[in-house]
C-alpha positions as a Python dict, from the first residue, in 0.01 Angstrom:
ca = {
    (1, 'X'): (0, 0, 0),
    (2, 'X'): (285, -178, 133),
    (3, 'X'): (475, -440, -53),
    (4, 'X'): (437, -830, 27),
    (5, 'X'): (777, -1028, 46),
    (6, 'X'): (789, -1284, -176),
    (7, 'X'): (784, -1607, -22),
    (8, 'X'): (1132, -1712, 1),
    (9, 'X'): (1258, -1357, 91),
    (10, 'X'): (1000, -1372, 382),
    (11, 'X'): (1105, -1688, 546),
    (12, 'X'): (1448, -1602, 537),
    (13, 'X'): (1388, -1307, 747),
    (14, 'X'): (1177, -1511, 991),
    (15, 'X'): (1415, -1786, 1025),
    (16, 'X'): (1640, -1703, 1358),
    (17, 'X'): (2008, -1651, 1260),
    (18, 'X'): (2274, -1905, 1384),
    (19, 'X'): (2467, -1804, 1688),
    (20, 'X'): (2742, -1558, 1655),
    (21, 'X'): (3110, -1659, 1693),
    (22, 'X'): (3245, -1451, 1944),
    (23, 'X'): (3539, -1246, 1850),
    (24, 'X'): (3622, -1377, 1514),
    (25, 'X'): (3971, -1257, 1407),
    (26, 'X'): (3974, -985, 1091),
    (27, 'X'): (4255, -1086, 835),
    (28, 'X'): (4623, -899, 839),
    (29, 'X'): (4524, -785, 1190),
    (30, 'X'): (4905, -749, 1420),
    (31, 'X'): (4686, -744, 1782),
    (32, 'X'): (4389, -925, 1876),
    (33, 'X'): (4157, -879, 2164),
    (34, 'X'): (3918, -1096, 2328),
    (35, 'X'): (3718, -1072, 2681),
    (36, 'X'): (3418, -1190, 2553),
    (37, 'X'): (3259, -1390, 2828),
    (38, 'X'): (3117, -1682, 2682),
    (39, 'X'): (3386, -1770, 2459),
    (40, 'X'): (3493, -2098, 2553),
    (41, 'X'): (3728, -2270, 2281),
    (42, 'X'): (4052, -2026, 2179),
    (43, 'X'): (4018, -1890, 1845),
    (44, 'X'): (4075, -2011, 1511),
    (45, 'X'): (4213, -1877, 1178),
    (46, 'X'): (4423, -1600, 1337),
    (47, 'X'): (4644, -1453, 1028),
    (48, 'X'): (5036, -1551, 1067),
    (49, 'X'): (5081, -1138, 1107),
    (50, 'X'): (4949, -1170, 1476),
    (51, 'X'): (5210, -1039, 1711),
    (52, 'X'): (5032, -991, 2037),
    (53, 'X'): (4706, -1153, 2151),
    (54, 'X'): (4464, -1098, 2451),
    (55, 'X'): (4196, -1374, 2519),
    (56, 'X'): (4129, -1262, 2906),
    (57, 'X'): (3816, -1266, 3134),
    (58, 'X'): (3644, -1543, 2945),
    (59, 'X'): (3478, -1919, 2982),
    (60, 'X'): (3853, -2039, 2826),
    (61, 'X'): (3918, -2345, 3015),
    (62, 'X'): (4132, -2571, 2809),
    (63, 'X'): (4372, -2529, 2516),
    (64, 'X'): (4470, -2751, 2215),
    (65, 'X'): (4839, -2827, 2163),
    (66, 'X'): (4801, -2660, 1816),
    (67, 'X'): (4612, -2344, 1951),
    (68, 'X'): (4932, -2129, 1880),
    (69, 'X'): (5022, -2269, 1516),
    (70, 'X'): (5076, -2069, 1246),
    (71, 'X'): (5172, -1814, 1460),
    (72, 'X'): (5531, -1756, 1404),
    (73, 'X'): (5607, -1377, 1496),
    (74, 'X'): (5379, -1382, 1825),
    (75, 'X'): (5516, -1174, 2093),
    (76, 'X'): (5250, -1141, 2318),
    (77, 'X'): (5045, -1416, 2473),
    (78, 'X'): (4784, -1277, 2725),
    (79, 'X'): (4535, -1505, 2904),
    (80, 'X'): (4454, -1396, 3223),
    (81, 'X'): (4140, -1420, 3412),
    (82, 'X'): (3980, -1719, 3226),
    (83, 'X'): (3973, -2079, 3377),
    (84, 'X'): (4268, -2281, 3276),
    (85, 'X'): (4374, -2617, 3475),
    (86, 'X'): (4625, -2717, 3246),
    (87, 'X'): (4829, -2643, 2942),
    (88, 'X'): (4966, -2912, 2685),
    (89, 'X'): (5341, -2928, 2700),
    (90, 'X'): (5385, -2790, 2341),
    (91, 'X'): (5149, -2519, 2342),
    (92, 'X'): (5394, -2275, 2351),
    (93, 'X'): (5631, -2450, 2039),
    (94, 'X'): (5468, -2260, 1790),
    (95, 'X'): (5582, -1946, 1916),
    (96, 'X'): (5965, -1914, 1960),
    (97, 'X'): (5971, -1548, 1961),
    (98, 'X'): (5704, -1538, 2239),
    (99, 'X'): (5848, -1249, 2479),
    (100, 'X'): (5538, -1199, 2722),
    (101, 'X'): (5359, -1458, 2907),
    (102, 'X'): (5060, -1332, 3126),
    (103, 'X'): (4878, -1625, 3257),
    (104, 'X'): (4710, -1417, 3612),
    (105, 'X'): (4441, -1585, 3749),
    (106, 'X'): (4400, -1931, 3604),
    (107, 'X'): (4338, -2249, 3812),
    (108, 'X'): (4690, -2365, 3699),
    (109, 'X'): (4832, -2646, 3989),
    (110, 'X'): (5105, -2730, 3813),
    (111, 'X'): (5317, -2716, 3425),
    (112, 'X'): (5434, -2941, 3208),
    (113, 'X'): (5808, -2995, 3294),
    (114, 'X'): (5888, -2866, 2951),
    (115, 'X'): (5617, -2642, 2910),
    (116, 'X'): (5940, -2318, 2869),
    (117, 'X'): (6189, -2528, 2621),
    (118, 'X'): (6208, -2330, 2294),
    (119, 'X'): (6100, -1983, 2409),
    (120, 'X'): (6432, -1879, 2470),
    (121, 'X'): (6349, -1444, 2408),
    (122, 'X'): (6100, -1487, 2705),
    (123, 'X'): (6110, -1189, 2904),
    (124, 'X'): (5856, -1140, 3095),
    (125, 'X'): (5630, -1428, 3295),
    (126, 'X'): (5336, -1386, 3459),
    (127, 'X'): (5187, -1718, 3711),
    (128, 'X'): (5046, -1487, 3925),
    (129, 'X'): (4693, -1573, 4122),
    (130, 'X'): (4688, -1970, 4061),
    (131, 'X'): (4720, -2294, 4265),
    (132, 'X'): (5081, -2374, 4197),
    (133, 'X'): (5204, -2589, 4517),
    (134, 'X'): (5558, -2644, 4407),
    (135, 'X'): (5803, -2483, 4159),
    (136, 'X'): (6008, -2735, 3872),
    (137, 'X'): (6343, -2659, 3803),
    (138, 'X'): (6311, -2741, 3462),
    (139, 'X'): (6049, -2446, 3406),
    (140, 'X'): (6363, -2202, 3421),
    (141, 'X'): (6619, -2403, 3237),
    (142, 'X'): (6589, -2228, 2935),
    (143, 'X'): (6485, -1880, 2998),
    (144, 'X'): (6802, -1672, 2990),
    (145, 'X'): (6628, -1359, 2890),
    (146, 'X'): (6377, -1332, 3173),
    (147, 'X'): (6346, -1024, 3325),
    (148, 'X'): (6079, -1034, 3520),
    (149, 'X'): (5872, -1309, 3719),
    (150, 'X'): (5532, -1310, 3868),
    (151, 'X'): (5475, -1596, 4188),
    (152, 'X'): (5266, -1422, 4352),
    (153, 'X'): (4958, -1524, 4545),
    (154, 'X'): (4979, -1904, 4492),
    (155, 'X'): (5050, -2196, 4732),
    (156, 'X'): (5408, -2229, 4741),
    (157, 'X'): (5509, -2407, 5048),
    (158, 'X'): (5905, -2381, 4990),
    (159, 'X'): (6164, -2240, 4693),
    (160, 'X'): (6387, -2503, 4571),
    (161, 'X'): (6751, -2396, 4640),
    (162, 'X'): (6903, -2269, 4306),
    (163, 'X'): (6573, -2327, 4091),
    (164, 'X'): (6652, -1961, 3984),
    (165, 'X'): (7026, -2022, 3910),
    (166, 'X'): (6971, -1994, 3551),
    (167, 'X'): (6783, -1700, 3530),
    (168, 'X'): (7096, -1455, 3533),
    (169, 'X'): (6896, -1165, 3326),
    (170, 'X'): (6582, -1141, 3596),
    (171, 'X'): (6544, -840, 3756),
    (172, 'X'): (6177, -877, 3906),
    (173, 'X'): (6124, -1170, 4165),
    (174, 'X'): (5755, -1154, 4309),
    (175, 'X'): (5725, -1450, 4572),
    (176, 'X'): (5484, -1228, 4766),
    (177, 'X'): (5134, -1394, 4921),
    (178, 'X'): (5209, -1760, 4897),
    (179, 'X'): (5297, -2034, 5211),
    (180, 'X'): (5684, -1976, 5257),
    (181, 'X'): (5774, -2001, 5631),
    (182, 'X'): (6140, -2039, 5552),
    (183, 'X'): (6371, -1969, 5287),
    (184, 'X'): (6683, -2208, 5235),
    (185, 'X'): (7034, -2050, 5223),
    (186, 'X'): (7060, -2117, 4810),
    (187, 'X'): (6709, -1944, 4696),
    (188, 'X'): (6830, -1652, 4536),
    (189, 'X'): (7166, -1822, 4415),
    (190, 'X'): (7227, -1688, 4050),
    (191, 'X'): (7031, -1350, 4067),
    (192, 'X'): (7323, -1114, 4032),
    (193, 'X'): (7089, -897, 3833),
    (194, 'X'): (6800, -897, 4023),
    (195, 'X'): (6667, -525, 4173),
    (196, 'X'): (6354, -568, 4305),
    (197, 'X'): (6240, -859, 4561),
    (198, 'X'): (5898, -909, 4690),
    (199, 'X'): (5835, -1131, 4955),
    (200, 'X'): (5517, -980, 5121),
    (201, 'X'): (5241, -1155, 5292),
    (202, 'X'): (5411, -1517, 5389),
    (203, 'X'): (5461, -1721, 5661),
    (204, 'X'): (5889, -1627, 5741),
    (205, 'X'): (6000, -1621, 6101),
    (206, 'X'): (6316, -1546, 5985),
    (207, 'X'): (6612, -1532, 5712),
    (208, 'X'): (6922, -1735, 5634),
    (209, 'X'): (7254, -1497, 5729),
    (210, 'X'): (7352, -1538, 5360),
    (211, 'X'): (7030, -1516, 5195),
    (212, 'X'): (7106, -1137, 5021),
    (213, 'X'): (7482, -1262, 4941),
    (214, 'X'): (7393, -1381, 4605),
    (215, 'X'): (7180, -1048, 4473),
    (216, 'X'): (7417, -737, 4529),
    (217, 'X'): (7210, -511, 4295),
    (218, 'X'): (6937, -511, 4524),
    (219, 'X'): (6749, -157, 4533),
    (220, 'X'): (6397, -301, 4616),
    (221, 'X'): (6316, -529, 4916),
    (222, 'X'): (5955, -667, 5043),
    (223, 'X'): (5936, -868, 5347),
    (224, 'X'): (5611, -690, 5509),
    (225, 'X'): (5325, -868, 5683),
    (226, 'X'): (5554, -1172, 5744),
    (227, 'X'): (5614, -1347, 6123),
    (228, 'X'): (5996, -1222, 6126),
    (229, 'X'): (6065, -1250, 6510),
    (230, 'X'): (6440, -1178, 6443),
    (231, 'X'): (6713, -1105, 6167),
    (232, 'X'): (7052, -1229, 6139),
    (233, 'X'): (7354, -999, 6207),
    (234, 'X'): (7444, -800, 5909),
    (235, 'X'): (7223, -946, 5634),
    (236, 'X'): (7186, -626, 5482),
    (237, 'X'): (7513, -549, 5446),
    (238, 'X'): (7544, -682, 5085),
    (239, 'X'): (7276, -495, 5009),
    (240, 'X'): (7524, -130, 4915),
    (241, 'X'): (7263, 6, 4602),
    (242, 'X'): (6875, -89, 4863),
    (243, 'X'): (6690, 173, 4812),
    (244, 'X'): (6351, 53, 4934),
    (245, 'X'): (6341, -167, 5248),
    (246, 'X'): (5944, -263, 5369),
    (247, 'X'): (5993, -423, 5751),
    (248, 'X'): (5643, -354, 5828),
    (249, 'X'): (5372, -552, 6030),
    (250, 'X'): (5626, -818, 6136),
    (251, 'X'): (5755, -912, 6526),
    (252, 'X'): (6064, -764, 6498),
    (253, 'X'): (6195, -617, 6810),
    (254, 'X'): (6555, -526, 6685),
    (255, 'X'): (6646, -352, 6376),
    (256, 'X'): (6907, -479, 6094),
    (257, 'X'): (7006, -243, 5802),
    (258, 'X'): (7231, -207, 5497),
    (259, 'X'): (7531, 33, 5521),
    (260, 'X'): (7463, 386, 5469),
    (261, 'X'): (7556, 446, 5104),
    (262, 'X'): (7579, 779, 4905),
    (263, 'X'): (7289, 859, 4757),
    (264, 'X'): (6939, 937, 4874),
    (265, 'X'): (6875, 787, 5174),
    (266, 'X'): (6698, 450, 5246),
    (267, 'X'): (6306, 519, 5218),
    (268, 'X'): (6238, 255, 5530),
    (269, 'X'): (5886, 133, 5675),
    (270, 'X'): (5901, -49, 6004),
    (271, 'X'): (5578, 46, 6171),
    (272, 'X'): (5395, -251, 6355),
    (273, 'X'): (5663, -412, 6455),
    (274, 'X'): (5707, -427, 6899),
    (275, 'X'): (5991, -172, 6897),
    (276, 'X'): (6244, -229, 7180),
    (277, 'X'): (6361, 162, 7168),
    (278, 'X'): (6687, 102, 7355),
    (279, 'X'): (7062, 266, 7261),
    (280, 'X'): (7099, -22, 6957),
    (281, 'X'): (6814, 75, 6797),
    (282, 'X'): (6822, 420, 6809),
    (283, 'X'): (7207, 511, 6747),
    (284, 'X'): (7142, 273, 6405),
    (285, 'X'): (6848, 500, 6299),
    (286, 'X'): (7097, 805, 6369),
    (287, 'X'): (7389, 680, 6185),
    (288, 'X'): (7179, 544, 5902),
    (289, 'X'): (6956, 788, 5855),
    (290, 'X'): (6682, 621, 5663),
    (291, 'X'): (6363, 812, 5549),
    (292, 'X'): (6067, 654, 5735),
    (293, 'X'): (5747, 611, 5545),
    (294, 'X'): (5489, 547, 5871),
    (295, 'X'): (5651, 736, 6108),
    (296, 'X'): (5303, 733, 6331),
    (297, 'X'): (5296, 386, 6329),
    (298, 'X'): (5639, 298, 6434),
    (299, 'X'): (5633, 258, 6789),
    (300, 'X'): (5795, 190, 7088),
    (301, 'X'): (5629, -93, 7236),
    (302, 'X'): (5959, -111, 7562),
    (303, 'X'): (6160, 25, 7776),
    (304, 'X'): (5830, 141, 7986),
    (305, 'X'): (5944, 509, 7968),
    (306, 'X'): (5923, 534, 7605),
    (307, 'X'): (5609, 264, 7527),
    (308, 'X'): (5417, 403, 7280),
    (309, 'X'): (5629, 684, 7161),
    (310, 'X'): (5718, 716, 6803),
    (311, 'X'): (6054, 524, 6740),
    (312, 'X'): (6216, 857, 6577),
    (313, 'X'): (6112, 1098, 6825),
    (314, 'X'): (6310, 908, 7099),
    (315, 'X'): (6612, 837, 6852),
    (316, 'X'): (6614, 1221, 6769),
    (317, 'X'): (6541, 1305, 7153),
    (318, 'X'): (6900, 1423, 7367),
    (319, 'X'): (6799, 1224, 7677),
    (320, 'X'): (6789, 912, 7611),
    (321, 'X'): (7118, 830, 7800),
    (322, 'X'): (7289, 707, 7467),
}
């Protein structure tokens, strides 16, 4: 026969168990991990060990000022994809040996003005996919580590001149898919380190003659699926180490490009653009040789003889009176 419970036993198996606490830290743990959906308040009790943690695709939406104490070797600081309006000034305090900040998709407008001050190691910063309108220039006053920094696909209407200035260690500048129709002559004043610039998918009709002057090490350059209608005479010709130059789906009907350096050659994408496929254009493509990446979408859209024709075919071709 089977046994009877006694009564106590029995009602505490009957009695529905109080809701679980999603991801609930284990002590002496180094990483922790969270994407737990519901989880809606940032977790508690963390041991001081914690050196990287990951609280991403969740219901987060708002953090205490204290959320990071008692954290003093974190490294990491992950917290993309959740819902974050705001953050409290010292959030970030705690944490002086913070070197990764990956805030992607948030609902972020704006920072507190001192949001950055005693994070110093910072390397790399992540703001991409939020609703910032306007950049501080307090953010990056002391950051003298950063390497690399995220901008992308937020609502940036203009880049203070020099807001970068003291970020002389950043090598990664991602400005791409915000509202810039203009860049002032100063925006990349300070960058001497800086390799890799991505400026795809804004509103820029054209460039300031200087605006490459201050960022020699250039190898990397985005400008693709902008309105550029013209460039300047010789901007590119700071530009001695670009290795990577994206022209692509602009109105360009005249080419600029960098010297031709030793080295391999310039790997160069200029397709959708409204070619005008006369002797400038095509003795520069001889003499500088680039590598084209789309050469069946780089087109001729003038003279009438060659409309239509691929841009390197006629510059290759003997008869086109050059």
């Amino acid at each position: 026969p089977g046994r009877i419970l006694p009564p106590l036993l029995l009602l505490l198996v009957l009695l529905p168990l109080g809701p679980a606490v999603p991801c609930s830290p284990q002590p002496n743990i180094t990483h922790f991990i969270c994407t737990e959906p519901t989880l809606s308040t940032f977790p508690a009790g963390l041991p001081p060990t914690t050196l990287a943690i990951s609280v991403e695709f969740t219901a987060l939406a708002a953090l205490l000022p204290t959320a990071l104490a008692g954290l003093p070797q974190l490294q990491e600081l992950h917290l993309s994809s959740n819902r974050l309006a705001t953050l409290p000034e010292a959030l970030l305090r705690p944490v002086p040996t913070l070197q990764v900040l990956d805030l992607t998709d948030n609902l972020l407008a704006d920072l507190p003005a001192d949001i950055f001050t005693g994070i110093s190691h910072l390397q790399h910063l992540v703001l991409q996919g939020n609703r910032l309108q306007a950049l501080q220039p307090a953010w990056f006053q002391h950051l003298p580590q950063l390497q690399w920094l995220n901008l992308a696909a937020n609502a940036l209407a203009e880049v203070p001149p020099e807001v970068f200035c003291p970020l002389r260690s950043l090598r990664s500048l991602d400005l791409s898919r915000n509202r810039l129709a203009s860049l002032a002559a100063g925006t990349l004043t300070g960058l001497q380190a800086l390799e890799r610039l991505d400026l795809e998918g804004n509103q820029l009709g054209t460039l300031p003659p200087t605006a490459f002057t201050p960022v020699p090490a250039l190898r990397l350059l985005f400008l693709q699926d902008n309105k550029l209608h013209e460039l300047p005479t010789g901007i590119f010709v700071p530009l001695r180490h670009l290795r990577v130059l994206d022209l692509a789906r602009n109105q360009l009907q005249v080419l600029e490009l960098p010297p031709r350096s030793p080295g391999p050659a310039l790997d160069l994408d200029i397709s959708g653009n409204p070619w005008v496929c006369e002797c400038p254009l095509l003795a520069l493509l001889r003499r500088v040789a680039p590598r084209l990446t789309a050469v069946h979408n780089t087109l001729c859209a003038s003279p009438a003889p060659h409309r239509g024709q691929e841009v390197i075919a006629v510059s290759w071709a003997g008869d086109t009176g050059c």
